[in-house]
Residue frames relative to the residue before (quaternion, step in Angstrom):
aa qw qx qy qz dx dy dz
X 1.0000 0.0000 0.0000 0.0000 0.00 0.00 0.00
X 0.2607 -0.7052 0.6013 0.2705 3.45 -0.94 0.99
X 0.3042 -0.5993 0.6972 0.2495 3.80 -1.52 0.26
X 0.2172 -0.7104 0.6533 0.1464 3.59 -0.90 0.72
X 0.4391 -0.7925 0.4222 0.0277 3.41 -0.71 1.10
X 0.4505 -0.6441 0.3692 0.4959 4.09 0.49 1.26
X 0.4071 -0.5795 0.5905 0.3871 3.71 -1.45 -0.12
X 0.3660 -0.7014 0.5693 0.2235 3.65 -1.02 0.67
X 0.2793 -0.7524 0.5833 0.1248 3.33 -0.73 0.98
X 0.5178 -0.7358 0.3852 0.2052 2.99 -1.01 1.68
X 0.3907 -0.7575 0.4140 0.3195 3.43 -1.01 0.78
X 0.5182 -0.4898 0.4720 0.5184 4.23 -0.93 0.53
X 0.3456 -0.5803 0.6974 0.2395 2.70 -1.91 0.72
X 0.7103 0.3634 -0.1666 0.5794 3.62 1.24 -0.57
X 0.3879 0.6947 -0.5713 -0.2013 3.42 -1.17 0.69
X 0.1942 -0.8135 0.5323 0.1310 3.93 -0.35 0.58
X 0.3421 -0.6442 0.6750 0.1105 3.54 -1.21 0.76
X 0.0710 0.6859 -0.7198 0.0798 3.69 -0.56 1.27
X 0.8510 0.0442 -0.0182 0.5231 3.32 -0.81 1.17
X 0.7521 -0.3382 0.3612 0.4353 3.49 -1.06 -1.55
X 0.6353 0.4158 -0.3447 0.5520 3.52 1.76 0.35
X 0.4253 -0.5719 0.6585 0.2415 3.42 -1.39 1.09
X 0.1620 -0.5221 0.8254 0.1412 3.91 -1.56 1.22
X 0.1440 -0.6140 0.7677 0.1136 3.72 -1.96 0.34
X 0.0791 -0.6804 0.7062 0.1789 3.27 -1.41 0.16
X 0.0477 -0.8609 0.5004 0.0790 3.91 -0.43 0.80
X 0.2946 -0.6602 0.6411 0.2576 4.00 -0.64 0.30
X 0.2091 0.7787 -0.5860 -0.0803 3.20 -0.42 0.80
X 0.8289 -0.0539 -0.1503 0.5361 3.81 0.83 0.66
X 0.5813 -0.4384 0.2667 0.6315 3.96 -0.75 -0.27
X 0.8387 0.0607 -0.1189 0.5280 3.18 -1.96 1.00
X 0.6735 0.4707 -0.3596 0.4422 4.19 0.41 1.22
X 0.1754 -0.8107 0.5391 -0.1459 3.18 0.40 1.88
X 0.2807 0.8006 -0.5230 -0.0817 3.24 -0.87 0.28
X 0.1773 -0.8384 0.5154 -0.0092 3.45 -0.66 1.08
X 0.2165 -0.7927 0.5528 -0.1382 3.29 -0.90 1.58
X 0.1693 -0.6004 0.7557 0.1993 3.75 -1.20 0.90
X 0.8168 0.0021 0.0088 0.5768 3.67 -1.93 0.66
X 0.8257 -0.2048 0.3523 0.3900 3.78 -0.37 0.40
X 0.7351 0.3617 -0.3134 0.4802 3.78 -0.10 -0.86
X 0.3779 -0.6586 0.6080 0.2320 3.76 -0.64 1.48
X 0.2268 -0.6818 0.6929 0.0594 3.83 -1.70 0.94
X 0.8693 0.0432 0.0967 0.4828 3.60 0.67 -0.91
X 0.1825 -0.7856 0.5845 0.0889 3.53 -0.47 1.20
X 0.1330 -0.6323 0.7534 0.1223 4.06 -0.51 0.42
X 0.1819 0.6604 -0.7284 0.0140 3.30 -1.37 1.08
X 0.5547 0.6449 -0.3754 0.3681 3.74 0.92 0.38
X 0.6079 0.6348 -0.2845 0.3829 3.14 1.03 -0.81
X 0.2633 -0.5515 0.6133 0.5004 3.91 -1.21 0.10
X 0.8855 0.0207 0.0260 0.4635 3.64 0.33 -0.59
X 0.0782 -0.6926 0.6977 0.1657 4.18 -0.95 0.68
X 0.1018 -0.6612 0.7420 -0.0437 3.16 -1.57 1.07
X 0.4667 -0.7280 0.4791 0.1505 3.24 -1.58 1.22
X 0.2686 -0.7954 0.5324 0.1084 3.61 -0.02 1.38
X 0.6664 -0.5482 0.2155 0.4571 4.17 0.57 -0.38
X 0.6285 -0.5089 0.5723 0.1361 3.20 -1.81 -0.03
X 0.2765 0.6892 -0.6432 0.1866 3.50 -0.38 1.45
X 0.4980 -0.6339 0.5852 0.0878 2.91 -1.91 1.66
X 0.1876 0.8328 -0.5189 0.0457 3.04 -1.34 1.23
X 0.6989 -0.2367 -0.1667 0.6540 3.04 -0.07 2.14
X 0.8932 -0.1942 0.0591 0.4011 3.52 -0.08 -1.14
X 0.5838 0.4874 -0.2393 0.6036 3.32 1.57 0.08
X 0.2423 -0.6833 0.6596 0.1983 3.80 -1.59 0.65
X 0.3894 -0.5971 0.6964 0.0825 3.38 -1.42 0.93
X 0.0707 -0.6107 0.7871 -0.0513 3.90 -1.13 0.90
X 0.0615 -0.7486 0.6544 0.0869 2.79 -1.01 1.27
X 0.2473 -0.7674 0.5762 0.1340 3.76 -0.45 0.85
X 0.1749 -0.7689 0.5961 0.1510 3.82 -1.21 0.46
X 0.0573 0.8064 -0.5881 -0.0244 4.19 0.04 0.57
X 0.3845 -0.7483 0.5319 0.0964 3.18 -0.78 1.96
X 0.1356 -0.7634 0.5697 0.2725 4.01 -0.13 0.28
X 0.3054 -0.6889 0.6154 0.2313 4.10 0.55 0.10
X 0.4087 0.5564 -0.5553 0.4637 3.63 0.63 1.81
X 0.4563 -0.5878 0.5978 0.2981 3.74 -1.01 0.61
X 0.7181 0.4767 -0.3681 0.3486 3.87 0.48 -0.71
X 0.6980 0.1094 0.0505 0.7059 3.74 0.98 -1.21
X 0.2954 -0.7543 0.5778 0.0996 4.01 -0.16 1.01
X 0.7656 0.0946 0.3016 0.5603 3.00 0.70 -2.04
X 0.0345 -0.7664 0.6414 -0.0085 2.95 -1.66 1.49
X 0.2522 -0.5758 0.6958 0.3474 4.20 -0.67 -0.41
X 0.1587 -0.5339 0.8273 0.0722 2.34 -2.41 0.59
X 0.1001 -0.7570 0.5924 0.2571 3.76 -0.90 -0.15
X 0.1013 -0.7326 0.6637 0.1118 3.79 -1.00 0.46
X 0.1247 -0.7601 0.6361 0.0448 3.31 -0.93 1.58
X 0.1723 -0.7298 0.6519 -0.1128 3.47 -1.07 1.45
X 0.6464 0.5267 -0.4232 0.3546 3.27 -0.90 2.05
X 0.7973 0.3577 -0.1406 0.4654 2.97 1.40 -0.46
X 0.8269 -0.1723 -0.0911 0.5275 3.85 -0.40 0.48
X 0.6292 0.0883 0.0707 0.7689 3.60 1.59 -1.53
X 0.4823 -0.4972 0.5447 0.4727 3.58 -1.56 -0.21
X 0.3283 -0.6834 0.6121 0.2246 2.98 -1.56 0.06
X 0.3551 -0.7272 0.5838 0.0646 3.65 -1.37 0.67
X 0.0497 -0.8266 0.5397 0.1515 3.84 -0.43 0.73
X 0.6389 -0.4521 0.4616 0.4176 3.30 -1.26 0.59
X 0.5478 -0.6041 0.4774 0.3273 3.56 -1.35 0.47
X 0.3093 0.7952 -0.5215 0.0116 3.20 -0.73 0.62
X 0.3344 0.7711 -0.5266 0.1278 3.69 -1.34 0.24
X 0.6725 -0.4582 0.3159 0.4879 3.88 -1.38 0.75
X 0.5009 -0.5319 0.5384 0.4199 4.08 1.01 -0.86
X 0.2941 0.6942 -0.4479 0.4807 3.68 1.80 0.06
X 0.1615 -0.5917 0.7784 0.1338 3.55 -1.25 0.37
X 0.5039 0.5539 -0.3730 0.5479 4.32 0.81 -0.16
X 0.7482 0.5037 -0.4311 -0.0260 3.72 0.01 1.21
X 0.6105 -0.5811 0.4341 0.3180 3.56 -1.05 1.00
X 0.1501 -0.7378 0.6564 0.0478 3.41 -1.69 0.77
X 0.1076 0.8691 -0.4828 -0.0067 3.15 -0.67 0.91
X 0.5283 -0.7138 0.4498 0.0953 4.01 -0.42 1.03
X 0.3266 0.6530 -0.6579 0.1848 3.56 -0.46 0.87
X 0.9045 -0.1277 -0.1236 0.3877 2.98 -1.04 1.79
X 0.7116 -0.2209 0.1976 0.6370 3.94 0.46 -1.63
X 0.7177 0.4975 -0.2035 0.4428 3.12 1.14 0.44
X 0.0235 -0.8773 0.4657 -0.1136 3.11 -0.62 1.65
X 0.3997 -0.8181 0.4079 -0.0673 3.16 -1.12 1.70
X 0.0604 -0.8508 0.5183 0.0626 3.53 -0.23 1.03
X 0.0602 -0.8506 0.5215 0.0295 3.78 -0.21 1.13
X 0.2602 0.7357 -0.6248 0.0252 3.73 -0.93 0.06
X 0.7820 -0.3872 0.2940 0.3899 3.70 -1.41 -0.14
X 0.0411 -0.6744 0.6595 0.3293 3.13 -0.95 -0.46
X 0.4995 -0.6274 0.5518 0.2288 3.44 -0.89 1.82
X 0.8096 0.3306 -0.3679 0.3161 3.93 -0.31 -0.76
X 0.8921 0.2053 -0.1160 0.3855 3.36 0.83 -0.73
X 0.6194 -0.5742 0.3344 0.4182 3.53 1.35 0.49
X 0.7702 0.4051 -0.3111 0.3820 3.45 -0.87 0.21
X 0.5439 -0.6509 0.4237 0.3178 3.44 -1.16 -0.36
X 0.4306 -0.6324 0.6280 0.1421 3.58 -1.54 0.73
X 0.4064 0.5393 -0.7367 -0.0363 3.20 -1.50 -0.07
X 0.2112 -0.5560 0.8007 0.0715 2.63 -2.23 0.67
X 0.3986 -0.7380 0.5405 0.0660 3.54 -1.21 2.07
X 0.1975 -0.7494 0.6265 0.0834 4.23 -0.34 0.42
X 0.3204 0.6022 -0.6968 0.2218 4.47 0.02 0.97
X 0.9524 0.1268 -0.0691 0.2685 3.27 -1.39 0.59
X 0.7569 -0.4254 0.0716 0.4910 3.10 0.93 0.73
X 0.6814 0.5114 -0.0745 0.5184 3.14 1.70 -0.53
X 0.1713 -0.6746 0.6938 0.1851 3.89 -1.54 0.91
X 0.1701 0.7511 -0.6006 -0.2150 2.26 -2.02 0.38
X 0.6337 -0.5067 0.4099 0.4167 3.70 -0.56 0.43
X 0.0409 0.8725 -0.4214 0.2438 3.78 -0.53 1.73
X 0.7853 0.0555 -0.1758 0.5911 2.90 1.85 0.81
């Protein structure tokens, strides 16, 4: 008789206290992120070669995670994601960014701004994060 041995849940590589809710980040296999408020998973990354936690900004009553997910392509290197954490459910943003890995965050009131270059054509990007929603603003 074989014995089948429990699976071992993998341990976070990330855990952060925002407020009164625990965020995880977990590796659970190649190119399988998975990232959880209080336990209950919100957002699997399987595309990425690698997601990396970029930081934690408070706004009024809710926390933004910003997440970075390298794609290990020359055309689009790098993309963001934001996870807002406070309000009825989290929330998950579409990926979005210039493909910069070079970006700044700045905070104005409930509204949060994610600027960096844009490597092919010069100039600057941002992309603005109010109300559950991005959008591309410069």
């Amino acid at each position: 008789m074989i014995a089948a041995l429990p699976a071992q849940a993998a341990e976070p590589r990330l855990t952060a206290a925002l407020g009164n809710t625990i965020l995880t980040m977990t590796d659970v296999g190649p190119k399988h992120v998975r990232v959880s408020v209080d336990d209950t998973p919100i957002f699997d990354d399987t595309e990425s070669e690698a997601l990396s936690f970029v930081g934690a900004y408070s706004l009024k009553d809710r926390w933004i995670a910003l997440f970075q997910a390298d794609s290990g392509t020359k055309d689009c290197p790098t993309r963001f994601r934001i996870i807002e954490i406070g309000g009825p459910k989290p929330v998950v943003s579409y990926p979005f960014g210039s493909c910069s890995d070079a970006a700044q965050v700045t905070i104005d009131g409930d509204t949060l701004t994610v600027s960096m270059p844009v490597p092919a054509g010069g100039g600057d990007a941002a992309w603005t994060y109010r109300g559950g929603r991005i959008a591309r603003t410069r």
